[in-house]
C-alpha positions in Angstrom: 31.4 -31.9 1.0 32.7 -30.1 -2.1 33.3 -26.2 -1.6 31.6 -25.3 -4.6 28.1 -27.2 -2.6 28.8 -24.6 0.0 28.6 -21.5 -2.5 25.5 -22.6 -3.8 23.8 -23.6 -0.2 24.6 -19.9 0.6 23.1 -18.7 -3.0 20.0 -20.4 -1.8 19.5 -18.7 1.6 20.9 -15.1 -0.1 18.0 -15.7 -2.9 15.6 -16.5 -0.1 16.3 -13.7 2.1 15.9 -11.1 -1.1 12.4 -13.0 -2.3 11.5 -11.8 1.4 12.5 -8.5 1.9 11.4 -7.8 -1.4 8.3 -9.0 -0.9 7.9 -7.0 2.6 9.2 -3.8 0.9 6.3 -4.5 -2.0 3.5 -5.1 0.7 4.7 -1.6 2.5 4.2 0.1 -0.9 1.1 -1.4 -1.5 -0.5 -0.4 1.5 0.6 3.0 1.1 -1.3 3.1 -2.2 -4.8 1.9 -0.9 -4.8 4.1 2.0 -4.1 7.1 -0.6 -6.8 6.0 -2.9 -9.0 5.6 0.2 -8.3 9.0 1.7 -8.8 10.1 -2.0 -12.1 8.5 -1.3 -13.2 10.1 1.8 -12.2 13.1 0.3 -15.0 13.2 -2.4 -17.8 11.8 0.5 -16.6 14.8 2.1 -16.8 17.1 -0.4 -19.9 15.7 -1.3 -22.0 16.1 2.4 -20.7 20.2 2.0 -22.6 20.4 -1.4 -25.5 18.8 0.4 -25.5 20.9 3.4 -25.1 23.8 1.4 -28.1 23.5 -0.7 -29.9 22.1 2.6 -29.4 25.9 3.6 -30.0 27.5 1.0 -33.2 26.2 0.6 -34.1 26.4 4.0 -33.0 30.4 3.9 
């Protein structure tokens, strides 16, 4: 087996281990996104049950 096969089998598994990481390191940032944009989300529900409860008792006053 030519050495030159050997350098490109190793290319191979080096390319294949970066497609991976790379694509664990973009699922990690991913998920951190949608759980912001859903605690962004829960916020505003939140926000909006106060309102609620606060003209609740003020009209009840």
């Amino acid at each position: 087996m030519p050495w030159w096969m050997l350098l490109v089998v190793i290319g191979i598994c080096f390319s294949a281990y970066m497609t991976l990481r790379t694509a664990k390191e973009e699922k990690e940032v991913e998920t951190a996104i949608i759980e912001k944009e859903g605690q962004v989300y829960m916020d505003r529900i939140e926000e909006e049950r106060e309102k609620r409860r606060q003209i609740v008792s003020s009209n009840a006053s």
